[in-house]
C-alpha atoms as one frame of an Amber mdcrd trajectory, in Angstrom:
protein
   0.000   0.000   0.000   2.793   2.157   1.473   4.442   1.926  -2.124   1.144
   2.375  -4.452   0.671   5.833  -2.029   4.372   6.642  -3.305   3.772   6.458
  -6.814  -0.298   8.206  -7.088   2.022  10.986  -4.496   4.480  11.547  -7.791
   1.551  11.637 -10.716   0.359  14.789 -12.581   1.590  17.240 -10.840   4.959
  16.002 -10.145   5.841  15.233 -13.771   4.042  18.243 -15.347   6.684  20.312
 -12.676   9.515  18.020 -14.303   9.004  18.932 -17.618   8.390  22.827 -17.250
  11.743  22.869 -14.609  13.615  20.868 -16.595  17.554  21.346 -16.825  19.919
  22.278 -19.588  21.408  19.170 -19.597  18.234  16.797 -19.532  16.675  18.833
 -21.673  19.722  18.296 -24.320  18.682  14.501 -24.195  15.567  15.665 -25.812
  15.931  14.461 -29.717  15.224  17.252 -31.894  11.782  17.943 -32.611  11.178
  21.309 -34.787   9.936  20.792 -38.238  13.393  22.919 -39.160  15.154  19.642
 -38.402  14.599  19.181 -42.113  11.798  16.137 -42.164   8.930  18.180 -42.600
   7.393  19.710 -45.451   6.575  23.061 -44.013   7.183  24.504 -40.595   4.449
  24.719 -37.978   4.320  26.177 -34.796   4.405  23.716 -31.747   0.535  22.980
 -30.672  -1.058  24.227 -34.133  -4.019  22.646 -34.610  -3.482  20.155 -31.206
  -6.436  21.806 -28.927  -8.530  18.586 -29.511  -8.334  15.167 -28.511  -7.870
  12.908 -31.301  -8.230   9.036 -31.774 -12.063   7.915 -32.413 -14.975  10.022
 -31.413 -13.833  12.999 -29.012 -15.339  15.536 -26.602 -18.730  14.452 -25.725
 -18.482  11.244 -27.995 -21.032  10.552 -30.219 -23.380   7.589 -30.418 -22.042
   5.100 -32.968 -24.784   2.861 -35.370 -27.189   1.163 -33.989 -26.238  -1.746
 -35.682 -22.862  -1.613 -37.248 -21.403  -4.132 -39.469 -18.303  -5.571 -39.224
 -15.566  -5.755 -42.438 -15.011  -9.396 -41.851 -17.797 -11.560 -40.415 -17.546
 -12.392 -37.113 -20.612 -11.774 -33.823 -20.682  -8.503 -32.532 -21.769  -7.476
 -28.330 -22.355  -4.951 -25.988 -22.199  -4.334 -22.514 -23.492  -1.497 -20.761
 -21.934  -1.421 -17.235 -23.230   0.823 -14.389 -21.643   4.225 -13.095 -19.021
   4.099 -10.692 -17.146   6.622  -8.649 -14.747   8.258 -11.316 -16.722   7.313
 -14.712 -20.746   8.435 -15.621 -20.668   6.086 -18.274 -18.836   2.832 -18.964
 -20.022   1.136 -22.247 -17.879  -1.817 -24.399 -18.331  -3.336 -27.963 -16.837
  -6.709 -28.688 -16.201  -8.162 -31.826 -14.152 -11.445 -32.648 -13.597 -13.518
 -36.223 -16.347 -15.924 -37.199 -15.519 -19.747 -36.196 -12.254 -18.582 -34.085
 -11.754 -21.519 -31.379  -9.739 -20.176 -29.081  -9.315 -16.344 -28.501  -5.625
 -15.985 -28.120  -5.749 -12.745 -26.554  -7.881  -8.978 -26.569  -6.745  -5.737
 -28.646  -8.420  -2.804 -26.852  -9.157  -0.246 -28.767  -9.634   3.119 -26.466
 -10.289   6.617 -27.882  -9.858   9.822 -27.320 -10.735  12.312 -24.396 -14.647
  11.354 -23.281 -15.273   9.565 -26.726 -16.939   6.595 -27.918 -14.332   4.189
 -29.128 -17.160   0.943 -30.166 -17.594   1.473 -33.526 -13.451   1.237 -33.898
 -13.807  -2.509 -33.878 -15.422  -2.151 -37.527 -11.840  -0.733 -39.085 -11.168
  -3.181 -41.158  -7.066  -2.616 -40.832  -7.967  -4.005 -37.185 -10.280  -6.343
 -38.301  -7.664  -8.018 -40.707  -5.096  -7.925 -37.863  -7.616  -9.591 -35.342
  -8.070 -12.606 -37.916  -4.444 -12.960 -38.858  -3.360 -13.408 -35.098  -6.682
 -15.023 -33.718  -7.852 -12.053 -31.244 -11.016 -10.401 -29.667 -11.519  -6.787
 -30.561 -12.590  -4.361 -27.752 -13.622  -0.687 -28.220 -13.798   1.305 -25.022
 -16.301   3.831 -24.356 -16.111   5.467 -20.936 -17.222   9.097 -20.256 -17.119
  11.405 -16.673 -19.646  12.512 -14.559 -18.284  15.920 -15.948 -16.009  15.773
 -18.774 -13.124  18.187 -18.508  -9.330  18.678 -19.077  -8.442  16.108 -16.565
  -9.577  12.770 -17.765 -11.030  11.057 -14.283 -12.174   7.715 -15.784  -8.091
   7.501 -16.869  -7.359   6.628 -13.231  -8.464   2.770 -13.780  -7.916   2.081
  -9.828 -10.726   3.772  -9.192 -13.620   1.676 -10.949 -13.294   1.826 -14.127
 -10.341  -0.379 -14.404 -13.204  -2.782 -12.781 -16.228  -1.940 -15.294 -13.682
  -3.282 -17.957 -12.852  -6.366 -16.510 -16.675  -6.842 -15.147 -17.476  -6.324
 -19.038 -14.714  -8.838 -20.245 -16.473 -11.916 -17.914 -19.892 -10.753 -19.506
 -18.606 -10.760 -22.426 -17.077 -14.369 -21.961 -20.265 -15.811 -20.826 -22.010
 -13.942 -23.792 -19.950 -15.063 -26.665 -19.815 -18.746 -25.916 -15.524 -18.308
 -25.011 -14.554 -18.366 -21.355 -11.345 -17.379 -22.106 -11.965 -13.772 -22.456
 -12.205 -13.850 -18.767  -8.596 -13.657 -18.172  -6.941 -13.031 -21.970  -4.213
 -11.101 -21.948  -4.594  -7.453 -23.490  -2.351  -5.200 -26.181  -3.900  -1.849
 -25.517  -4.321   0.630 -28.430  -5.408   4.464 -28.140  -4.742   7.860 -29.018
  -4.436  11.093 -26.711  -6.837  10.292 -23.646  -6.904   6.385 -25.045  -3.349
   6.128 -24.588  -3.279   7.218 -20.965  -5.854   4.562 -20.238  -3.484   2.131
 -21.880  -0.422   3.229 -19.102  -3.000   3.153 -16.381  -3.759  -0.277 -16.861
  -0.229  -1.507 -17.782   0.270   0.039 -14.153  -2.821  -1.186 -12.431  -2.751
  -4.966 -14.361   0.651  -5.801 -15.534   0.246  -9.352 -15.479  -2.888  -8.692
 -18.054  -0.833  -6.841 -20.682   1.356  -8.197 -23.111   2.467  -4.764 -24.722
   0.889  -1.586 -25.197   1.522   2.050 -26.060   1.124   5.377 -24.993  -0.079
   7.673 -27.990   0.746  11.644 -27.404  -2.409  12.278 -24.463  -1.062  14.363
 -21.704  -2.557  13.592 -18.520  -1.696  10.573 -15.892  -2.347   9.859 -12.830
   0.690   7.734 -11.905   3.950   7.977 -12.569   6.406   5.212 -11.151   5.656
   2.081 -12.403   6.148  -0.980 -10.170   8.667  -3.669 -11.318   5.945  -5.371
 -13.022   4.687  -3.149 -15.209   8.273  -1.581 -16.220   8.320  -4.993 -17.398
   5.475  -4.874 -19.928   6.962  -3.669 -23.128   5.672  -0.178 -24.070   6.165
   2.419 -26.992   5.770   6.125 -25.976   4.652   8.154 -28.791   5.004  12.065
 -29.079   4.331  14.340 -31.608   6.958  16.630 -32.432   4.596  19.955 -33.135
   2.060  18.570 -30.229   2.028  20.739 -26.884   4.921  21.389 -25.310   3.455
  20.130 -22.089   2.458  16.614 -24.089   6.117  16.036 -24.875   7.065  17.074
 -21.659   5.023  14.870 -19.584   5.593  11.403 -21.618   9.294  12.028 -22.307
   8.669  12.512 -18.224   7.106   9.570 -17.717   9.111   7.074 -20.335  12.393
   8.741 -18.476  11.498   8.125 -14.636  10.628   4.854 -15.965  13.258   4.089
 -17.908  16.144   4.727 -15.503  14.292   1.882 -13.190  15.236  -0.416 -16.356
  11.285  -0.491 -17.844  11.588  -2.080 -21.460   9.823   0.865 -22.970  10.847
   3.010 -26.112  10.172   6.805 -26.939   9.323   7.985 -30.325   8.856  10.893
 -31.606   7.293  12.051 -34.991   8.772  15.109 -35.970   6.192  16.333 -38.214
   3.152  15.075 -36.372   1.011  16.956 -33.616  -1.806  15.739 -31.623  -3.161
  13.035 -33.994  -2.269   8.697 -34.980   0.568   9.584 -37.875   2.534   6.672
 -38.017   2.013   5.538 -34.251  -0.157   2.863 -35.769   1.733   0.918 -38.537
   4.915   0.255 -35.910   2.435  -0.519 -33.079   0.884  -3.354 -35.049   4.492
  -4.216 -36.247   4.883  -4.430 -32.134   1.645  -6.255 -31.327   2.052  -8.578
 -34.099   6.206  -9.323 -32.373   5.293  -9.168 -28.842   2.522 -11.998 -28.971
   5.122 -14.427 -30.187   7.618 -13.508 -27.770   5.205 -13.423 -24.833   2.935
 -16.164 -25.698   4.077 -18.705 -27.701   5.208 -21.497 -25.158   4.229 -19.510
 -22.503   1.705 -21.920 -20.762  -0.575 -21.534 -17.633  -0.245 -19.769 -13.878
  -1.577 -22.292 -10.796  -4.792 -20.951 -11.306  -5.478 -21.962 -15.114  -5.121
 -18.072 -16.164  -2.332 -17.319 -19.058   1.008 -17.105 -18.401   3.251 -14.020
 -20.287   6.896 -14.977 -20.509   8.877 -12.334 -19.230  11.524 -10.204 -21.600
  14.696  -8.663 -20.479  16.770  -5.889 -21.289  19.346  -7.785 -22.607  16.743
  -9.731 -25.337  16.204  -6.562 -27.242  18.332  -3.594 -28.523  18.859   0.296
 -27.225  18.647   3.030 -29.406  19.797   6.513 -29.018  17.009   9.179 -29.003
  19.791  11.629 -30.062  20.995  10.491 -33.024  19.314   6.900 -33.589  21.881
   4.749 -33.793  20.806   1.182 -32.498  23.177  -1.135 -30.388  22.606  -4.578
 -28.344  21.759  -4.158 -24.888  23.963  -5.901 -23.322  23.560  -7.960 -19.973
  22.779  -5.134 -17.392  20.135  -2.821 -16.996  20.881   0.411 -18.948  19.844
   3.383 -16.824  20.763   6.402 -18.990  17.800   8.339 -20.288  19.066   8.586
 -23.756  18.016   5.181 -25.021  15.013   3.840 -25.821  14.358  -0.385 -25.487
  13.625  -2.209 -28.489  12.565  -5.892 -28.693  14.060  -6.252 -32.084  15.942
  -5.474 -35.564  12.485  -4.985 -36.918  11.263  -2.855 -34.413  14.215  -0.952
 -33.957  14.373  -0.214 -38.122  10.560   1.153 -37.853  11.882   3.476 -34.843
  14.324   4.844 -36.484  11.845   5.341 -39.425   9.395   7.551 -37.471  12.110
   9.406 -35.929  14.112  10.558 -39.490  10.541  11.087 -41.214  11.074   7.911
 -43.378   8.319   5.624 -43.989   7.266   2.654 -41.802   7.700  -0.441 -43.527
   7.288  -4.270 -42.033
């Protein structure tokens, strides 16, 4: 308990003061991120056009069809769950390839700030994925009491963390597959939807195989515990988002980092607050992390799936200043300057994003 107080004690307010009071010399570690770095087409200034909150439906979130239809075939359900104290609204749409046997695990699909994020498992990009690798498809809508600038249903261990898993056992007694009771998750968003996705690596590490944190800029943790620094994790930024965006997740993927989490930070030079190219290397990411954490993996005591556990010395470190990529090595690298990456692959799609170069598998 004494440790959980620690880390809620150093959340919002203790990284937001990090980034605005940051030194010379951390702030040097920052890669560049001005259009004038030569990537973009045209300069912009830092923030244009990033008041919103992208990824799916956003402030307010709309009501999605009544009855959608999905790009692949494949049964479709909803749960409605009731409110609870830090969420008004808590409402999930589940979606999963016709004839699959066994669900091998559950992409959540979370939008942005207040939206409706059901209709997002009708993209057919995710759709295609979902078949190819044999998983569920989850999209998240969850809305406050009274929607504002600081996300309250983001805090998952305060009941809405719960109204997702209490919708996951519905949804396995719905569908006809038990297994969605306890499948593992890789958690998708953008803006708002990616701070779910680092609450819940923080609140259910044991649940997550990977997941990624997609340029929102409000959390309400910081300090992950050993467990979830071992989840692998991508940390996106935009290069003309907010200053305070950048601030807070280079924040968070630093703190982090120097405890020897397996996490990466990206940033896309020309992008501000909206997907870019966060979503071709985080499928390349899924698609790698569910064989290395799955395949062979096996069972806990209590019948629930087992993830197998990475290391720092399994993947490769790259340099956020200049991109140059390196084997780890056997100990834990501490310096804030590198970003973990599981593999070649990954690491060439990395360096992609960060030199304005397409992503390619």
């Amino acid at each position: 308990m004494r440790e959980r107080g620690i880390r809620r004690a150093i959340g919002v307010g203790t990284v937001l003061a990090a980034a605005a009071f940051m030194s010379p010399a951390a702030a040097a570690q920052l890669p560049p991120l001005s259009p004038a770095a030569g990537f973009c087409p045209a300069p912009a200034p830092r923030g244009a056009g990033a008041r919103g909150r992208a990824g799916g439906a956003g402030r307010g979130g709309g009501q999605p069809a009544a009855a959608p239809t999905p790009a692949f075939p494949g049964p479709v359900f909803d749960q409605a769950m009731g409110s609870g104290e830090n969420y008004e609204v808590a409402e999930f749409r589940l979606w999963h390839p016709q004839g699959i046997e066994t669900i091998r695990a559950v992409l959540v699909l979370a939008p942005g700030s207040n939206g409706d994020g059901r209709n997002q498992v009708m993209d057919p990009t995710w759709e295609a994925f979902a078949v190819e690798h044999g998983l569920a498809l989850v999209g998240v809508r969850l809305r406050d009491a009274q929607p504002g600038i600081f996300e309250q249903y983001v805090d998952v261990g305060r009941g809405s963390g719960d109204a997702f898993l209490g919708a996951m056992t519905n949804f396995a007694a719905e569908s006809g597959h038990p297994e969605l009771a306890t499948a593992p998750f890789l958690l998708w968003g953008m803006s708002a939807g990616g701070e779910f996705n680092y609450e819940m690596a923080l609140w259910k590490p044991e649940r997550v195989v990977a997941f990624i944190v997609n340029k929102g800029g409000i959390y309400w943790h910081a300090l992950g515990s050993p467990e979830a620094r071992a989840v692998p994790g991508i940390f996106f930024a935009g290069g003309t988002d907010l200053d305070s965006r950048i601030g807070t997740i280079f924040g968070l993927f630093a703190l982090n980092r120097r405890g020897g989490a397996i996490w990466s930070f990206s940033v896309e030079p020309c992008t501000g607050h909206s997907v870019g190219k966060s979503q071709e290397l985080s499928m390349m990411f899924y698609e790698d992390m569910l064989a290395a954490r799955l395949n062979g993996a096996g069972t806990n005591p209590d019948g629930t799936p087992l993830l197998n556990t990475l290391t720092e010395s399994s993947g490769l470190i790259g340099s956020i200043s200049d991109f140059t990529v390196e084997p780890a090595g056997e100990r834990v690298n501490t310096s804030l300057t590198t970003s973990w990456l599981p593999n070649e692959r990954i690491a060439r799609g990395w360096q992609a994003i960060a030199t304005g170069q397409q992503v390619t598998p």
